[in-house]
C-alpha positions in Angstrom: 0.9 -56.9 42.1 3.7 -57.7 39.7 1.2 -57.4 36.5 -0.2 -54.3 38.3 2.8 -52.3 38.0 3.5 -53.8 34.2 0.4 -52.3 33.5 0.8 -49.5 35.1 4.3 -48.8 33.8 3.2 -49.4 30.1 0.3 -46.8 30.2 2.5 -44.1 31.7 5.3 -45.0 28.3 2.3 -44.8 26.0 0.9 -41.7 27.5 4.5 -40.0 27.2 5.0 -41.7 23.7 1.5 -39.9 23.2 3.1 -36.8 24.2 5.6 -36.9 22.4 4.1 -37.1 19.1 1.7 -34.2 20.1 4.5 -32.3 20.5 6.3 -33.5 17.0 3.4 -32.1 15.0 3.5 -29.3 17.0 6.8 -28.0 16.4 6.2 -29.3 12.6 2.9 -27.0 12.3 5.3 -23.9 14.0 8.3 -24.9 11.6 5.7 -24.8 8.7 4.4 -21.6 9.3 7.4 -20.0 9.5 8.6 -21.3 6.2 5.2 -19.6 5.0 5.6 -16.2 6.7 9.2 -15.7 5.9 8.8 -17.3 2.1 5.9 -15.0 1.8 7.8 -12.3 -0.7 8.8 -15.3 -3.4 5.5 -16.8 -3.0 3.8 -13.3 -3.7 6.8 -12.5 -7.1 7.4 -9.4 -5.1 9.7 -7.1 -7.0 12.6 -5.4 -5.2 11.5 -1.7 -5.1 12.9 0.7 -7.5 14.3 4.1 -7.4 11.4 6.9 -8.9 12.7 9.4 -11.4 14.1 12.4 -9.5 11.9 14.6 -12.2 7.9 14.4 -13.2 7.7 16.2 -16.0 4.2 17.0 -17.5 2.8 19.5 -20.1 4.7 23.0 -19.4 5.3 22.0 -15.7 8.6 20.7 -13.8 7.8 18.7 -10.7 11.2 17.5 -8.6 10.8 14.2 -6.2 10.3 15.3 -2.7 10.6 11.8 -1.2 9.8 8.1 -1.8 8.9 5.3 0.2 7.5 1.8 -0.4 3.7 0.0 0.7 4.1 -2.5 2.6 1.6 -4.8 3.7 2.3 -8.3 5.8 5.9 -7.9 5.3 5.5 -7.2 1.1 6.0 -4.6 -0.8 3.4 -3.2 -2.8 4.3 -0.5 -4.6 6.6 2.4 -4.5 5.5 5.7 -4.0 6.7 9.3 -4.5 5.8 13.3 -4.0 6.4 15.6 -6.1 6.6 19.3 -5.5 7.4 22.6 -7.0 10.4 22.9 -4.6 11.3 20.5 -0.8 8.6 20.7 1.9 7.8 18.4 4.4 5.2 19.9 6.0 1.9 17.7 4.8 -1.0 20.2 6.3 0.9 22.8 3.8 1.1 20.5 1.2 -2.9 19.0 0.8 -3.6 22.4 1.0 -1.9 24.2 -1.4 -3.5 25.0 -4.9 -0.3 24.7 -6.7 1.0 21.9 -9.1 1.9 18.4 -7.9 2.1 15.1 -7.8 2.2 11.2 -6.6 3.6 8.3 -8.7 2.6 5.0 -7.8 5.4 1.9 -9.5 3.7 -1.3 -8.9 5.6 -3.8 -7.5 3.7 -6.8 -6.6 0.9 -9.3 -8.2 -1.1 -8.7 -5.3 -2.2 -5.6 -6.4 -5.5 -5.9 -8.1 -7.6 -3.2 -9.4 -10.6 -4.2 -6.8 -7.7 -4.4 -3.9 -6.5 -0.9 -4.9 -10.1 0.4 -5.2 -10.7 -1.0 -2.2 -7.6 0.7 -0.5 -8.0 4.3 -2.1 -11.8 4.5 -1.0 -10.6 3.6 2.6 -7.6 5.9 2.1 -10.9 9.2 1.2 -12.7 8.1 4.5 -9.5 8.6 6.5 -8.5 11.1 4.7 -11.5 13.4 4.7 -12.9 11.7 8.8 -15.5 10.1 7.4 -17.1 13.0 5.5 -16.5 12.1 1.4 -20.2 13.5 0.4 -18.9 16.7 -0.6 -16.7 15.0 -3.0 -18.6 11.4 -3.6 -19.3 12.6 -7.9 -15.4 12.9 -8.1 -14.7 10.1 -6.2 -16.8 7.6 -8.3 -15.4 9.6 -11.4 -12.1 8.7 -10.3 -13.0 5.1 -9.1 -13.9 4.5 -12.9 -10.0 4.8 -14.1 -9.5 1.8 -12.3 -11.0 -0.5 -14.1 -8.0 -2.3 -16.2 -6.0 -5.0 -14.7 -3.4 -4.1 -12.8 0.4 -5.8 -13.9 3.9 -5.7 -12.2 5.4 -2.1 -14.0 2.7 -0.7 -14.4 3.1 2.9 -13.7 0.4 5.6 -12.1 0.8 8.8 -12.0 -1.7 11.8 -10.4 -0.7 15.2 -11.0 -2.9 18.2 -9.6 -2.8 21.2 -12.3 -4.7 24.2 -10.5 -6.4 25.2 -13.8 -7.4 21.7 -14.8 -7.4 19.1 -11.5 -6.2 15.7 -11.1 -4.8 14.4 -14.2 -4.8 10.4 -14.0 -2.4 8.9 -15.7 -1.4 4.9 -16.5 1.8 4.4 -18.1 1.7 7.9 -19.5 -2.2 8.0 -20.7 -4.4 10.3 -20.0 -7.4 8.0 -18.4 -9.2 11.2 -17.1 -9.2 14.5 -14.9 -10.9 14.9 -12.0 -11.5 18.4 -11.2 -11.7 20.6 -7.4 -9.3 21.7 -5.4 -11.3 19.7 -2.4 -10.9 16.7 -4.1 -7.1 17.2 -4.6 -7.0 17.4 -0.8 -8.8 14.4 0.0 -6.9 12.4 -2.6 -3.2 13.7 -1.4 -4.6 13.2 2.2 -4.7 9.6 1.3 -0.6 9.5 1.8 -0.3 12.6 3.8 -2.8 13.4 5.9 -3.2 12.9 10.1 -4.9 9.7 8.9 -2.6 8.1 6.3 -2.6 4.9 4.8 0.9 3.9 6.6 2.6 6.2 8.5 6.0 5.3 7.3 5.4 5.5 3.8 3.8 9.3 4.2 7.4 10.3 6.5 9.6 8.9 3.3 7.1 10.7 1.4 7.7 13.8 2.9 11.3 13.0 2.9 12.0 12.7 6.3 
């Protein structure tokens, strides 16, 4: 009887010692992905996000900065993003829809932006934008698609201004890369940010600036 309980009393301290160390890697599995989630940003060399000019000015017209507001994906910051309007209006129905001078400036801010990730983005941003329906405007869209075929680098800058005699001039760090023309286009592509659909409802109410 005697050995009986020894027995038994040393496979219940094994079982908790079992236990115990089940738990240990646990907690250190929990603990490690923490450090990952919150370390994200410096493991990603996210840049802080930066303040846009408060003026886009381009050929003969005058844009003023209507808001700003920063991507974020996962917790990191993409890029920074900003309207500019003729004059302050934060109503977006009113804004894809007018055939009047604007634009959007994107400041890239992270090394996870790729050209293929933003391609990927933007085309996802036209469905949304246009519910689904982009065959009215699938020539400009692959017209536009080919601009974005350089690689993509912390500071670069991008810059689409809608000019109702020409149409959407796109512009990297102050190049001309091409012009996409239609007014339908313009609305799909400032949709992308603005529309009922947006690509983070956040960043189109900064945008807007609200």
């Amino acid at each position: 009887f005697s050995i009986f309980c020894h027995l038994s009393l040393t496979s219940v301290i094994l079982e908790f010692l079992q236990g115990v160390n089940i738990m240990k890697h646990s907690w250190i599995k929990i603990f490690s992905f923490s450090l990952i989630l919150f370390s994200a940003g410096s493991l990603t060399s996210t840049h802080a996000a930066v303040e846009l000019p408060e003026l886009m000015e381009y050929q003969d017209t005058k844009l003023t900065l209507n808001g700003q507001g920063t991507r974020v994906i996962m917790f990191m910051k993409i890029y920074e993003s900003g309207l500019y309007l003729n004059s302050a209006n934060s109503n977006s129905d009113e804004i894809i829809g007018q055939d009047s001078a604007m634009g959007i400036r994107l400041d890239v801010i992270s090394k996870i932006l790729t050209a293929e990730s933003m391609k990927k983005a933007i085309n996802e941003g036209f469905v949304k934008s246009t519910k689904d329906n982009t065959q009215p405007i699938t020539d400009q869209i692959s017209q536009f698609m080919a601009t974005l075929h350089q690689a993509i680098e912390v500071g670069d800058v991008y810059e689409f201004i809608y000019l109702p005699e020409s149409g959407v001039d796109v512009l990297r760090n102050s190049e001309l890369l091409d012009t996409i023309a239609g007014l339908e286009f313009k609305k799909a592509f400032f949709g992308i940010w603005l529309s009922d659909n947006p690509i983070q409802k956040s960043l189109k109410k900064a945008m807007l600036g609200n």
